[in-house]
Every structure is written in C-alpha cells, then in structure tokens.
C-alpha positions, 0 to 999 in steps of 0.5 A: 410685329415687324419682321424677325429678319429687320429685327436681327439685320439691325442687332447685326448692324448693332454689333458692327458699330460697336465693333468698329466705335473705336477705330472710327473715332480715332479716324475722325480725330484724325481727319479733324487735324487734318490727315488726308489718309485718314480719309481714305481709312475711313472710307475702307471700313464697312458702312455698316460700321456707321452709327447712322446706320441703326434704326431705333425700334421698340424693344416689345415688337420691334416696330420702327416706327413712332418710336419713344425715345424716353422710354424705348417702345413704339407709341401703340405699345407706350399706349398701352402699356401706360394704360395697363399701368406697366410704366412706373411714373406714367398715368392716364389722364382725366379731366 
C-alpha cells in the first residue's frame, strides 16, 4: 500500500489541474496566435496546475507504478482481482 500522504499530494495536485483546466487552455490558445504576454501569465500560474504533474495510481492501493490504464489498478491488483473474477469480461486463461 503506498503511502497515505503520496496518495493525498496527488488528489491535491488533482484539484489543482482542475482548477487552473480553464485558465490555462485560454493561455495556450494564446500563445498559439502568438501573444507574448501570455507566456509570462502562463508562467505565474502554480506548476501544480500542469496535468503532467499527476501520476496515475491504482485506485485499491494506491501504487504508482505498473499501473493499467484500462482498467485503473496496478497489475498486482489487476491480477488479482481478475483471478477472483472481480473484473467483468476478464477470465484466466488456460491451454
């Protein structure tokens, strides 16, 4: 299980992007028509309010990493969740 503090910093970061979605697409359609002010606006805006700031975690445990997009777990959770059959759609394989 990660870290509870990892988990909350990234919900925080979270409702940061949110936040900030709107004034930031605005900034960059700027930029895009070539305002050089835009730039500097852009820059005063807190860096958490960049969606490349977020890490994808499992939503069970929280782990960051072997993380399943699809699906929205880690691999050791995807495993065994579709083991106990949890997943609809999902079945262990045998040949």
């Amino acid at each position: 299980m990660a870290k509870v503090a990892m988990m909350e910093k990234n919900l925080k970061i979270a409702k940061t992007v949110e936040k900030y979605a709107a004034k930031r697409a605005e900034l960059k359609e700027r930029i895009r028509k070539g305002d050089r002010e835009a730039i500097k606006e852009l820059a005063k805006l807190p860096r958490n309010a960049s969606p490349t700031r977020l890490r994808n975690r499992c939503q069970v445990n929280g782990r960051p990493r072997g993380y399943m997009r699809e699906f929205g777990i880690s691999r050791i959770m995807f495993r065994k969740l579709a083991g106990e059959g949890s997943i609809p759609g999902v079945t262990k394989s045998s040949w």
